[in-house]
C-alpha positions in Angstrom: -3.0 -59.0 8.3 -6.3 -57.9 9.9 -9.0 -57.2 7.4 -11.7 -54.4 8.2 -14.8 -56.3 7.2 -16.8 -53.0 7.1 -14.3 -51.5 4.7 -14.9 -54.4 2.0 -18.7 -54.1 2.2 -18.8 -57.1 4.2 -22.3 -58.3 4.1 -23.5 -61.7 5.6 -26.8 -63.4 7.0 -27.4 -66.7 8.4 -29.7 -69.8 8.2 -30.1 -72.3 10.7 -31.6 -75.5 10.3 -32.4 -77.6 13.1 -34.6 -81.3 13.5 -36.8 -81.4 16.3 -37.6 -84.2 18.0 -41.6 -84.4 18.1 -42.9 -88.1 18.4 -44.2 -87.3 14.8 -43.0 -86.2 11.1 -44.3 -83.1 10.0 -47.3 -84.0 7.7 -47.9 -88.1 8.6 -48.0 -89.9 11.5 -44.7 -92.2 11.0 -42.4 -91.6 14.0 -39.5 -88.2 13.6 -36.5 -90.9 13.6 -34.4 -92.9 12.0 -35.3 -96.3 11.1 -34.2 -99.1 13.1 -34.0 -101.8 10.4 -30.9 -102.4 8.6 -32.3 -103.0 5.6 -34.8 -101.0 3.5 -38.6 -103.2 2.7 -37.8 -101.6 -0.8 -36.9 -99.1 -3.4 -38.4 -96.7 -5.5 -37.1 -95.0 -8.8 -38.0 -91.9 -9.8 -37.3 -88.7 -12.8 -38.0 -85.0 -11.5 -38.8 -81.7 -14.0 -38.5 -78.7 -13.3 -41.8 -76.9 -13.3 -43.3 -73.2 -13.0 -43.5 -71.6 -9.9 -46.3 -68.5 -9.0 -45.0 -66.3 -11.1 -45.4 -68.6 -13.9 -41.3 -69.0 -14.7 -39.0 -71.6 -13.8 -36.6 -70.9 -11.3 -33.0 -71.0 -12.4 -31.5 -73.3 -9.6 -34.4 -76.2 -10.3 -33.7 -75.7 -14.6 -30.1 -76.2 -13.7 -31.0 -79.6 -11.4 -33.2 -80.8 -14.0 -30.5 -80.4 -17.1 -28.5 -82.8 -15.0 -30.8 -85.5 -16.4 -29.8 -87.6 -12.8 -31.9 -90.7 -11.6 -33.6 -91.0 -8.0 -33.7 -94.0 -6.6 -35.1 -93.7 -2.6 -34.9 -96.6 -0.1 -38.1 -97.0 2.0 -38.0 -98.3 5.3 -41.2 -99.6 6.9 -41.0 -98.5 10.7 -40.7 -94.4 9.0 -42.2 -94.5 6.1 -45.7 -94.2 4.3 -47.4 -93.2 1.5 -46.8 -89.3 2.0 -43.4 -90.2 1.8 -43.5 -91.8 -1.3 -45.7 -88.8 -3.0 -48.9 -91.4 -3.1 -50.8 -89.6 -0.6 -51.8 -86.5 0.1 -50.1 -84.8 3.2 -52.4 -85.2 6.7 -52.8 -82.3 8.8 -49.4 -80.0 10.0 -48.3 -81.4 13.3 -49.5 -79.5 16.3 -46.4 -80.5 18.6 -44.1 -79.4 15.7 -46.1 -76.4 15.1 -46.0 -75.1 18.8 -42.4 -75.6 19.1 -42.2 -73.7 16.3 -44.5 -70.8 17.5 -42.6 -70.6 20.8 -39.1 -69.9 19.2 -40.6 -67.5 17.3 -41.9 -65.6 20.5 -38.5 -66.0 22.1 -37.3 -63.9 18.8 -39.3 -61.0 19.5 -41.1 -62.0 15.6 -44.8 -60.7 14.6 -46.6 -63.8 13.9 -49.3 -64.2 11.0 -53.1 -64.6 11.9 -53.0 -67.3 9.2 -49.9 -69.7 8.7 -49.8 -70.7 5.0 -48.0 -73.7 3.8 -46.0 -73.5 1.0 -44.2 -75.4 -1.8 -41.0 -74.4 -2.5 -39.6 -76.4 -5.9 -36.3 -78.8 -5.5 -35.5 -81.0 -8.1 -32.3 -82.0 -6.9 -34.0 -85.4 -6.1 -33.9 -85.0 -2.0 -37.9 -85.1 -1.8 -40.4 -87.1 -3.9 -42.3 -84.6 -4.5 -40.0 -82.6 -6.1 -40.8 -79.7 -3.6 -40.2 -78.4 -0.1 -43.0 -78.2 2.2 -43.0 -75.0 4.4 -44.7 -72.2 6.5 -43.5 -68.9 7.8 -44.3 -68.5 11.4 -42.6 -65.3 12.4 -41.4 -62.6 11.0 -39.5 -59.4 11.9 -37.6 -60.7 15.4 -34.3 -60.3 16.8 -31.4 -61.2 18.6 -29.3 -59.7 20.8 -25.4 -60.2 20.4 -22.2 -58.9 21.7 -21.9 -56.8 18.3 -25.8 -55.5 18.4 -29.1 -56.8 17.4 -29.1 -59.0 14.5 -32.5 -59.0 13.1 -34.1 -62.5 12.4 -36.0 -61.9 8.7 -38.3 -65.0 9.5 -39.2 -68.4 11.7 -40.0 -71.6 9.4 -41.2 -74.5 9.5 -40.7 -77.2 7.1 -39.8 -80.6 6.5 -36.5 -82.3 6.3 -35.3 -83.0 3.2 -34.5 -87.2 2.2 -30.8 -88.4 3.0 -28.1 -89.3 0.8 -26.4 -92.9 0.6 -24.2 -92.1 -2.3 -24.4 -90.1 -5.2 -22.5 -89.8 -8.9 -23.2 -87.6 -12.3 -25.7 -90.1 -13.5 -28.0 -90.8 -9.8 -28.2 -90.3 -6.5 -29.5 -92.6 -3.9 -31.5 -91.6 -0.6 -33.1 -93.0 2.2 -36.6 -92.1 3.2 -36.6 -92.0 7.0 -35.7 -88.4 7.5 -37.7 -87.4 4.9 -40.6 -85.2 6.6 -39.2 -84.8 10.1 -40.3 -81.5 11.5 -37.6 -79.0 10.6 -37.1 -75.1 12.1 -35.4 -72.8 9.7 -34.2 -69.5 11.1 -33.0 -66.4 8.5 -31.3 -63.6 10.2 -30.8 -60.3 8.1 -27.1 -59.8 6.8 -26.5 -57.8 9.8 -23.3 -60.2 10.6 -20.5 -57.7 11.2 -17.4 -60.5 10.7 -16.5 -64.2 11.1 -16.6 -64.0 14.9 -19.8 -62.9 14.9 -21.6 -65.1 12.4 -20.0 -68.2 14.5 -21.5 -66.1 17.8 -25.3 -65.7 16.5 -25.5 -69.3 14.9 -24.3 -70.9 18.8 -26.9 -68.4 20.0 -29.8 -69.3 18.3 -28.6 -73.5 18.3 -28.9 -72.4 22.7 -32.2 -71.0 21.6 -33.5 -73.8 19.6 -32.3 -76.6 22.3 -34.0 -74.3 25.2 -37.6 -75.9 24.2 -36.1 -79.4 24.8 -37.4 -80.3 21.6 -34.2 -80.3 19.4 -32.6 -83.5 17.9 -29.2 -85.1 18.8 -26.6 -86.1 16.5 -24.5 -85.3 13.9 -26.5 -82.9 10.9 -29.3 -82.7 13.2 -28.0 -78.5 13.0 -26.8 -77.1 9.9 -25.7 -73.5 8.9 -26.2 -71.9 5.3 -24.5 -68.4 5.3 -25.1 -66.1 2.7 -21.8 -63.4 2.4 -20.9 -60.9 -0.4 -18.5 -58.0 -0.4 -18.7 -54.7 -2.2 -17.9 -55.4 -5.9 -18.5 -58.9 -5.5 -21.4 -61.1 -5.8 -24.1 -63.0 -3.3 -23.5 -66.5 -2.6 -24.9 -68.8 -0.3 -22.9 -71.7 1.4 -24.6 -75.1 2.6 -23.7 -78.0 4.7 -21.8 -76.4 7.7 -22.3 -78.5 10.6 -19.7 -77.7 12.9 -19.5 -73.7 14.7 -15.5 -73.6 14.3 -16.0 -74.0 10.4 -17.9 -70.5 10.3 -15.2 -68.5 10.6 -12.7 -70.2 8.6 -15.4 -70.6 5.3 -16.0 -67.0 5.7 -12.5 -65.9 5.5 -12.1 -68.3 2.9 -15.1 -66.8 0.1 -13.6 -63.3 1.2 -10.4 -64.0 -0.1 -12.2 -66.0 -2.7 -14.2 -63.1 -3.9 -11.4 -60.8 -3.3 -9.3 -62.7 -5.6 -11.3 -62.7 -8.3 -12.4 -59.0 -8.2 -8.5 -58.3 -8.6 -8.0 -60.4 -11.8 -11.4 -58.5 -13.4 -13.4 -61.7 -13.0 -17.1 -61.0 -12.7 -18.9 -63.3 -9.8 -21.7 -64.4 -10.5 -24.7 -65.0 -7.6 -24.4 -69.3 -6.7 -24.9 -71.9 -4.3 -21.6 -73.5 -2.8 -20.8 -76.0 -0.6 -18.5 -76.0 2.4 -15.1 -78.5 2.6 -13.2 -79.6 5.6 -10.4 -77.0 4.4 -12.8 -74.4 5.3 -13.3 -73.6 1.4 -16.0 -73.9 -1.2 -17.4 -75.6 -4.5 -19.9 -74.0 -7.0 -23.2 -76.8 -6.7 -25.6 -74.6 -9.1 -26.9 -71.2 -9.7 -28.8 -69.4 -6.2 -32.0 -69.9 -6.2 -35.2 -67.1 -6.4 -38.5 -66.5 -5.9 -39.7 -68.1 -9.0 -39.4 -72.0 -6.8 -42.6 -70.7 -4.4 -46.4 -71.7 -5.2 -49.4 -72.6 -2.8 -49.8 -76.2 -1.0 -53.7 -76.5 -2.2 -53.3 -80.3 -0.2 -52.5 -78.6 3.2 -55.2 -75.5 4.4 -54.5 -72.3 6.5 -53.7 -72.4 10.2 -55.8 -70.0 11.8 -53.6 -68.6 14.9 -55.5 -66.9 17.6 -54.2 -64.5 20.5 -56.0 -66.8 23.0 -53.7 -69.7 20.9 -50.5 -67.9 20.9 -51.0 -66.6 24.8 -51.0 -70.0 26.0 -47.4 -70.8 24.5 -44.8 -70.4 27.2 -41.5 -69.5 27.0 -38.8 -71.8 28.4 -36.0 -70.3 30.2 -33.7 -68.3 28.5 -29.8 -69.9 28.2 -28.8 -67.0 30.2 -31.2 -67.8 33.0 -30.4 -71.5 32.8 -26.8 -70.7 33.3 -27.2 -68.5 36.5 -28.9 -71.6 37.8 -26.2 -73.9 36.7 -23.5 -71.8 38.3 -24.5 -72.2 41.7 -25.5 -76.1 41.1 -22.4 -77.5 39.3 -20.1 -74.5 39.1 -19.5 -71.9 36.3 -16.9 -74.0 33.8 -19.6 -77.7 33.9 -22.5 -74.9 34.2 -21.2 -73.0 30.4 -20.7 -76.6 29.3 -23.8 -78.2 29.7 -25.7 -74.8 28.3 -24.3 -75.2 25.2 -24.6 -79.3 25.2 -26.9 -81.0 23.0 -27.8 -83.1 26.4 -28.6 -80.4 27.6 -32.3 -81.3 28.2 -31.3 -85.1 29.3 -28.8 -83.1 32.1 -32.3 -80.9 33.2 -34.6 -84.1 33.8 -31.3 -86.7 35.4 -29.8 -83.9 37.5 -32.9 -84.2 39.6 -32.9 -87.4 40.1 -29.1 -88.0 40.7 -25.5 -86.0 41.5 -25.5 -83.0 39.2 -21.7 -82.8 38.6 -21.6 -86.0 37.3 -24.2 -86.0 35.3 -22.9 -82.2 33.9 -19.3 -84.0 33.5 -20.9 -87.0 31.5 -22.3 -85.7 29.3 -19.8 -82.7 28.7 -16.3 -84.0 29.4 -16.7 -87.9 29.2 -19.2 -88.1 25.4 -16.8 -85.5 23.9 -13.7 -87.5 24.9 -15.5 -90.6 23.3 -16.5 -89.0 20.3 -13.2 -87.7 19.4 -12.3 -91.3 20.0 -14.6 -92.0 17.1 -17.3 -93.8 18.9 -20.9 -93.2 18.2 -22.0 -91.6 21.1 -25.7 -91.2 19.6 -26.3 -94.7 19.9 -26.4 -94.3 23.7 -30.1 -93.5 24.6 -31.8 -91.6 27.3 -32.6 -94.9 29.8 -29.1 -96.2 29.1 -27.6 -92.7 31.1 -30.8 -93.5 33.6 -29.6 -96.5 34.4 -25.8 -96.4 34.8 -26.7 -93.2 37.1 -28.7 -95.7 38.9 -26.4 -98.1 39.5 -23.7 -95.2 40.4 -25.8 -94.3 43.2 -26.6 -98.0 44.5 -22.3 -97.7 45.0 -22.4 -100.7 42.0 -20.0 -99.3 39.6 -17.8 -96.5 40.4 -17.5 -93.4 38.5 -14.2 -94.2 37.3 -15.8 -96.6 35.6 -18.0 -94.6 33.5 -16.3 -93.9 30.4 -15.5 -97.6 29.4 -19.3 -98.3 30.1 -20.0 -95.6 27.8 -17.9 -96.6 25.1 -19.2 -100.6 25.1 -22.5 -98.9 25.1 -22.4 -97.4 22.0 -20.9 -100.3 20.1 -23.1 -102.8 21.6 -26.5 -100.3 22.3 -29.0 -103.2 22.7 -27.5 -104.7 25.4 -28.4 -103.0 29.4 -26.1 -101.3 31.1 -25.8 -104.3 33.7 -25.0 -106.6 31.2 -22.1 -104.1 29.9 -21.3 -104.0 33.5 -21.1 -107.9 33.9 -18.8 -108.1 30.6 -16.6 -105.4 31.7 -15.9 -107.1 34.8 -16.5 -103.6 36.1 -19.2 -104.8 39.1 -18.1 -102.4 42.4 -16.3 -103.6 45.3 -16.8 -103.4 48.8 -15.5 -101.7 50.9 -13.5 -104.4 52.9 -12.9 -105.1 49.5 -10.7 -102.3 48.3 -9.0 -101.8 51.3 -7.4 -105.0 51.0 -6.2 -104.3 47.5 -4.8 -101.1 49.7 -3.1 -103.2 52.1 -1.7 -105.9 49.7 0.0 -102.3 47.4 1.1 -101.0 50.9 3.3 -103.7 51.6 4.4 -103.9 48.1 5.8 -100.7 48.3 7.3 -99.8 51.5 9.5 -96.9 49.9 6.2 -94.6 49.3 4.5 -95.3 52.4 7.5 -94.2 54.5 7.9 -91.0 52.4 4.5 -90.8 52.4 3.6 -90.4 48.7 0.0 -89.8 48.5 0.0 -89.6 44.6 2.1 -92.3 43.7 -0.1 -94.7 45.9 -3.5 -93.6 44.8 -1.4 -94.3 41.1 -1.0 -97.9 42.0 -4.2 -98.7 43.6 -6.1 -97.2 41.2 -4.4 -99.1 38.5 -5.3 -102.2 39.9 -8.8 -101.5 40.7 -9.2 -100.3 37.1 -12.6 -98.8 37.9 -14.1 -100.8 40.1 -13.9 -98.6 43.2 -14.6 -94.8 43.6 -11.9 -92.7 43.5 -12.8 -90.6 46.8 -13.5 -93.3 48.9 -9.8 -95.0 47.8 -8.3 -91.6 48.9 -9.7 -91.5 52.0 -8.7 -94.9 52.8 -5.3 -94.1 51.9 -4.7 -91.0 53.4 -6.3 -92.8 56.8 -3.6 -95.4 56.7 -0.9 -92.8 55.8 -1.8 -91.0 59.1 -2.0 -94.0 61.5 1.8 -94.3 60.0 2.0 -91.5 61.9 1.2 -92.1 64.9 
């Protein structure tokens, strides 16, 4: 049965959380990554309280944390870590590459933008920052977005910092790894102008294409992550954390409908709470929704004085629908709506100058989604590995056929160069003369097919014996050369 969203009072906003990738964190100067070491240098214990905020009461969701009575215990890795980290040292200055990232999408969304940006803290107890608050700043304010369905308006542009990660977690303590902690983080709150599922899962993909326009946007998995705050018309606000995927928006918001729905029709009173999303599409309760009691001044961080002259020198990048007119006439409509919406898609701008757009488009569309719902860890393969197995596709050393199983040994085995890979593969090209007398030896192994002429069937068997080491063009036009000196 189709259900009129308008009908139930269907209210719903969105939140948007998205790393970027600035060669900095947001308030020290250890690199925005990672760490590379396997192991952590060491580890650090720690008990949180929950504490007043401005308005001199304690906000509900951090009392609630703090009654849980859990133990922190953080690993701290050298290469991305320092004192800030660990709450020993004061924050150093905002960063300015994180900060003009941030300014720009908030140009792009139409927002007015402060004279003065104010850091603030924002109290979480839930053990996911030292501190046992959130660092952020409103940059814009008042913006918008244009959708199929109407403007949605965009309540505010933020910067913060990432929050610590989790190893593992139980009633009585929860572990987490430093490294993300402080990596420049852009938070985008729409106004609960969503009109149904559809179009929640439309304005998230819009303003992910917006964030990874600047080329400044993280890659991997939870580098984007969606809150969405939904109520209906006799029911109660409740925000949802911990979507990462577009395809889950629809289903979660079906599924707290019918939730709230539900309970409205046994008498149950909802309360206003935080849940988090499952893979079935629904929810759990986590703790009570937050207010504005968690907000006080950061006295270690001062104002950011933004100046016309300032903001006037920001440019905007391309917009996606720009980009994609581009695309179209380069690589064709299907690879051009692809790459748009690709994570890579910043990796395709800089390599198709350099090399055969369609290929590159297909890589990194068609060929790292194949291997990733292979389950291989397609985020291990860095920027100069694509650089250099493009490379060697153009000096005709490895064919393209051979790309995928290049990929895929990559990602297992990332330290190693893509020649080496190559070399281990046994995937190194073949000549010319080569091939064609692999072509002549499955000629005369199958007389049957070349007297019918089957072009298919042929290309089948040479191709299978090649196994990637030839291009598959140049093996057609070898065969279909032979087929018509049969001919004759």
């Amino acid at each position: 049965m189709k259900i009129d969203y308008q009908k139930l009072g269907f209210k719903c906003g969105i939140e948007i959380h998205n790393r970027l990738a600035t060669k900095q964190k947001l308030f020290c100067s250890c690199p925005a990554r990672f760490s590379l070491l396997e192991k952590p240098a060491f580890k650090l214990f720690r008990k949180l309280r929950a504490v007043p905020g401005e308005t001199g009461k304690v906000d509900i969701a951090a009392e609630f944390e703090f009654l849980r009575n859990r133990d922190y215990i953080y690993h701290i890795y050298e290469d991305t870590c320092c004192l800030v980290e660990l709450d020993e040292e004061p924050p150093h200055p905002i960063n300015k590459e994180a900060l003009f990232v941030a300014l720009q999408i908030a140009k792009m969304l139409h927002c007015e933008i402060p004279d003065e940006i104010h850091v603030m803290r924002k109290i979480v107890i839930d053990g996911s920052n030292t501190t046992g608050f959130q660092r952020t700043a409103i940059v814009g304010m008042n913006g918008w977005i244009e959708t199929s369905k109407g403007k949605v308006r965009i309540t505010s542009v933020c910067l913060e910092e990432e929050s610590a990660g989790i190893v593992e977690k139980n009633e009585k303590s929860v572990v987490y790894r430093l490294d993300r902690l402080g990596i420049p983080l852009i938070e985008i709150s729409t106004a609960p102008d969503i009109k149904d599922p559809d179009h929640a899962k439309e304005v998230a993909e819009k303003l992910g294409m917006l964030i990874r326009s600047t080329g400044k946007s993280q890659r991997g998995i939870g580098v984007t992550r969606q809150d969405l705050n939904i109520s209906i018309e006799g029911g109660a606000r409740v925000e949802i954390k911990g979507l990462q995927e577009l395809e889950m928006i629809p289903k979660v918001i079906k599924s707290e409908v019918k939730r709230q729905l539900e309970m409205i029709e046994k008498g149950e009173k909802l309360k206003e709470e935080t849940r988090i999303a499952k893979e079935d599409g629904t929810t759990r309760f986590t703790r009570p929704l937050p207010g504005g009691e968690r907000m006080y001044p950061e006295t270690d961080v001062p104002p950011i004085l933004i100046t016309k002259e300032f903001l006037d020198s920001i440019p905007l990048p391309e917009t996606w629908e720009e980009k994609l007119k581009k695309y179209e006439k380069l690589i064709g409509k299907e690879l051009a709506e692809q790459i748009i919406r690709s994570e890579y898609l910043d990796w395709f701008e800089e390599l198709s100058k350099k090399f055969e757009p369609k290929t590159v488009a297909r890589t990194f569309t068609v060929i790292l989604t194949s291997l990733r719902r292979e389950g291989y860890n397609i985020f291990k393969i860095d920027k100069h590995h694509f650089e250099e197995l493009f490379t060697l596709l153009k000096e005709g050393k490895i064919a393209k056929e051979a790309i995928e199983k290049i990929l895929a040994a990559i990602s297992e085995k990332p330290e190693k160069s893509v020649k080496e890979i190559v070399e281990d593969l046994g995937l190194k090209g073949l000549e010319e003369s080569e091939i064609r007398n692999i072509i002549n030896e499955i000629f005369s192994k199958n007389p049957e097919l070349v007297e019918k002429k089957h072009f298919s069937a042929l290309m089948g068997e040479v191709m299978k014996t090649l196994r990637g080491k030839a291009d598959g063009k140049l093996v057609a036009k070898i065969i279909k050369g032979k087929l018509m000196e049969k001919e004759q």
